[in-house]
N, C-alpha and C positions, 0 to 999 in steps of 0.2 A: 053578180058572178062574172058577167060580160065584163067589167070591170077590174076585175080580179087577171082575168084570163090574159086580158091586155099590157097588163103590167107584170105578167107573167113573161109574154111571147116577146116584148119588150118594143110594140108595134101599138101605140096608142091609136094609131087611123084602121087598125085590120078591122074590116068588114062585118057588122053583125052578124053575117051569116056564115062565114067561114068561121069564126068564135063559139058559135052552135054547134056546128060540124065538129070541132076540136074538143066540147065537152061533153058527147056522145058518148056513153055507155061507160066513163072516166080510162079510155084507152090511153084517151090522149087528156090534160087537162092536171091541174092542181091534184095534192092528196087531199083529199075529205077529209072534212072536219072530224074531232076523234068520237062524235056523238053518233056516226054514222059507223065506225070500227067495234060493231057489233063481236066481233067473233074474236078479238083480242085475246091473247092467252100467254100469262105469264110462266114463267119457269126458272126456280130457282131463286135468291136473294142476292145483294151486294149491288154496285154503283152500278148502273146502266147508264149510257150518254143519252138512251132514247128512252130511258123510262119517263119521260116528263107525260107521253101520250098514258090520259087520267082511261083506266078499265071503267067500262060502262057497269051498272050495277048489276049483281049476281056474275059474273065474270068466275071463273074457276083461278085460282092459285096455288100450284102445284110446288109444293114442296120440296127440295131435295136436299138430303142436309151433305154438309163436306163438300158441297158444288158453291159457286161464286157466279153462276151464269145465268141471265135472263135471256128467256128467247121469246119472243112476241111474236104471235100471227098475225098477219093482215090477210084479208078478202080479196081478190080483186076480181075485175070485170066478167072473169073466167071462172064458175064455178067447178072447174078441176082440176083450177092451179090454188095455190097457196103460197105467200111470203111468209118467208121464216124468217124472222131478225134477232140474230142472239146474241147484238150488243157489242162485238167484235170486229174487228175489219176482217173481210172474209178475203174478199179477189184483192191480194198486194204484193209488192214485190216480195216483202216477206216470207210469203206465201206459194210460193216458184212463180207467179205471172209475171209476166213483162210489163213495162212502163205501159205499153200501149194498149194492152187489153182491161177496156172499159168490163166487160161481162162477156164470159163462157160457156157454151150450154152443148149438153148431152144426150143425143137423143135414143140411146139404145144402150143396153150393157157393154157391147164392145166400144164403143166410144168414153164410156165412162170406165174404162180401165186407166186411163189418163190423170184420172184421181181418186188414190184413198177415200174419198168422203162420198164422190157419186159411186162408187164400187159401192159402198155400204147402204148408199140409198136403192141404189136398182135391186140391192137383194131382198129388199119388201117386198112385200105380193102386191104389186097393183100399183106402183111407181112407172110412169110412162116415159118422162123427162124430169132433167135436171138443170139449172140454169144458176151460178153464181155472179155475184155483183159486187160492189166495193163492199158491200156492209148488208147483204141479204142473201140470202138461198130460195129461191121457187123450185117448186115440186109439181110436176102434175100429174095425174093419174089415171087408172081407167075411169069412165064413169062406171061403171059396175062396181067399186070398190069403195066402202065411207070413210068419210076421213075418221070418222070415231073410231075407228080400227086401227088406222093407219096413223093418226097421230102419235103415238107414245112412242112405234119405235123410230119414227123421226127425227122425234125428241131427243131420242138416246144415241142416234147418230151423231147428230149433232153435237149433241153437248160431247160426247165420248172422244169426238177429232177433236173438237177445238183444246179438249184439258189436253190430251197428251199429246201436241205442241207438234205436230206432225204437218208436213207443207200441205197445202190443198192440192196443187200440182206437183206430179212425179218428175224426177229431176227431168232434164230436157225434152219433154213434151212440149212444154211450152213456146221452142226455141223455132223463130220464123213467123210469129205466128203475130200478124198487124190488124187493126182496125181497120174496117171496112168506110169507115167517113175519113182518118187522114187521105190528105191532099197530097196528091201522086206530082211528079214533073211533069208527065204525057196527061194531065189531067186539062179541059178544056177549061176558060171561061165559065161557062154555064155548069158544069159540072164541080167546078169548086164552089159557086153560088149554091147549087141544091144541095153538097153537104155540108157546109155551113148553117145555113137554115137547118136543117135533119135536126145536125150536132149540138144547136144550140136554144132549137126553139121547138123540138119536136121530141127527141132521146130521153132529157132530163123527166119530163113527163111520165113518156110509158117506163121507166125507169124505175119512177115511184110505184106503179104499179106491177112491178115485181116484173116487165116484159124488156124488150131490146127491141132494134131493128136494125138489119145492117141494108147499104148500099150497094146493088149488085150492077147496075149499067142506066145510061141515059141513051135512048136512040133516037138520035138527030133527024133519021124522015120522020115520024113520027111523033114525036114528041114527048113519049111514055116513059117514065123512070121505072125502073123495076127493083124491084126491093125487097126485103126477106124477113119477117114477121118472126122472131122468136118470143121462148121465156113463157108466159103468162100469155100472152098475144095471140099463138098458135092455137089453132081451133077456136078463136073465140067469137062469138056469133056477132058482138055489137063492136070485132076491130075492123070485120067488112065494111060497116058505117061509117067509122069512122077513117079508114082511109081514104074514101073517096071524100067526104062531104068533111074530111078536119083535111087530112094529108094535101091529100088533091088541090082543093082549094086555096090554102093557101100558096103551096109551089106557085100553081098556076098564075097567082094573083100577083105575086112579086118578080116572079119568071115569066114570060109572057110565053116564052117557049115551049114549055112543060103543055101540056093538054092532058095527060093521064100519069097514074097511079096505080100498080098491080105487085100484087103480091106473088112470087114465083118459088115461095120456099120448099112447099110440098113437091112441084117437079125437077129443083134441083135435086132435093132427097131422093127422091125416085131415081133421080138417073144415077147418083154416085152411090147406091144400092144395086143397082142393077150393073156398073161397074165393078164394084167391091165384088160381086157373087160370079162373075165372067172370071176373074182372076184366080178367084178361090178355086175354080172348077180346073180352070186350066194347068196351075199348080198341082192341085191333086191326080189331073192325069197322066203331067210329066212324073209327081213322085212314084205315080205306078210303072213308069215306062219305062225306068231306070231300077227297077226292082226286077 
C-alpha cells in the first residue's frame, strides 16, 4: 500500500510515516479497491463511463424504465456524507461553472439557491450539505436521519436535473468566483510551493472521496497554513488524523517552513453568519424606518 501511495504522491523517497498519516481513515489516500464499495447502488440502465466498478454481491439494482442514467453510491470516510455518481459530467462549463471551479459546495438552503439541483436537495428533510464535483454530487445529512429514507428522493433529484438539461448553476452566480490553490501575483515563494503540493498531491485524493479543501492563508511567524476542509471532510472524525499526521507531515517535510496544519472552516462560517444576520437586521430596520 505504502507503495501504491508513493507512486501516487508521486514522491518515491516520502517518509513511511508521513505515507501512514496520508492513508488514515481514506481522507487522504487512493480510492479502495471496489471489494471494499460495500454500499454501491446502481440506478437505471445504458452506457456508464464508470460502470466498469463490479457491485459486490446482493447489491440492490433499481430499475427505472424510459431513464438511460446510472447513479452509483460510494461511502466515504464520513458516515453522513455520501457520493452520488450518475455517470455524467456534473461541475462544467456547460453546466454555468467557470473553468476554474474544481468543486462547489453548499452549506445552507440560502446558499443553495445558487443552484436548481441543491435547491431540490436542501428540500429533503435531513440534507445538511451539498457539494458538486467534475463528475460527483456529495450529500451530507443530519445524523438523526437514514439514509434508507433519504436515498430515493435523492435519487429522483438527481436523475430529474440531469434528464431535463437544466445548468447546475443559475446564470451569473458563478461569475468571480476562483479557486482557492490558483497562484495569485502577490503570492510568495512558499506559498506557491504549499499549493502546488495541496493541488497536486493532496486534492486529487480527498476528491475521490467525494471532499475538497481549499487554501485560506500561510503565516510566516509561525509557520501554520490554514486551510478549509469541505464536501465529505466536514465533520469527519478520522479528517482530524489525518490532517495533522498526512497533511502536516508532509507540507512540513518538503517545506521546512510550514510547522502546522489547521482547519478554520467552521470559524469562517461562523463569522460570515454572524455577518450575513447583522446586515439582515440592519436592513430590516432601515425598511421599518422609511415606512
Amino acid at each position: 500500500m505504502y507503495r501504491q501511495l508513493r507512486c501516487f504522491a508521486g514522491y518515491k523517497h516520502t517518509p513511511a510515516h508521513i505515507l501512514y498519516g496520508l492513508s488514515i481513515g481514506r481522507t487522504v489516500g487512493l480510492r479502495q479497491p471496489t471489494t471494499y464499495l460495500r454500499n454501491v447502488t446502481t440506478l437505471g440502465y445504458g452506457n456508464n463511463p464508470r460502470s466498469s466498478i463490479q457491485r459486490p454481491a446482493g447489491t440492490r439494482v433499481w430499475q427505472q424504465q424510459r431513464r438511460t442514467m446510472f447513479i452509483q453510491t460510494s461511502t466515504t470516510p464520513n458516515e453522513d456524507a455520501l457520493q452520488f455518481i450518475p455517470g455524467v459530467p456534473v461541475l462544467s462549463k456547460d453546466n454555468g461553472a467557470t473553468s476554474d471551479m474544481r468543486t462547489i459546495e453548499f452549506t445552507s438552503p440560502r446558499e443553495g439557491l445558487k443552484s436548481p439541483l441543491a435547491t431540490r436537495l436542501f428540500a429533503i428533510e435531513g440534507v445538511r450539505g451539498v457539494m458538486f464535483g467534475s463528475d460527483f454530487v456529495t450529500v451530507r445529512k443530519d445524523p438523526d436521519y437514514p439514509w434508507q429514507l433519504m436515498k430515493p428522493d435523492i435519487y429522483a433529484a438527481i436523475m430529474d436535473h440531469f434528464s431535463s438539461g437544466r445548468a447546475l448553476i443559475r446564470e451569473g452566480e458563478a461569475d468571480g468566483q476562483k479557486d482557492s490553490m490558483d497562484v495569485g501575483e502577490g503570492d510568495s515563494e512558499i506559498v506557491t510551493e504549499i499549493k502546488e503540493l495541496l493541488e497536486s498531491r493532496v486534492r486529487p485524493a480527498i476528491q475521490e472521496d467525494g471532499g475538497d479543501l481549499d487554501f485560506v492563508s500561510f503565516n510566516e511567524g509561525t509557520g501554520v497554513v490554514s486551510i478549509r476542509l469541505r464536501g465529505a471532510c466536514r465533520g469527519c472524525a478520522s479528517s482530524t488524523v489525518t490532517l495533522k499526521h498526512g497533511v502536516e507531515g508532509m507540507l512540513s517535510y518538503y517545506i521546512p517552513e510550514v510547522t502546522g496544519v489547521e482547519d478554520v472552516g467552521d470559524e469562517l462560517e461562523a463569522q460570515a453568519e454572524k455577518e450575513f444576520t447583522k446586515l439582515e437586521r440592519e436592513l430590516k430596520a432601515e425598511g421599518k424606518s422609511t415606512a
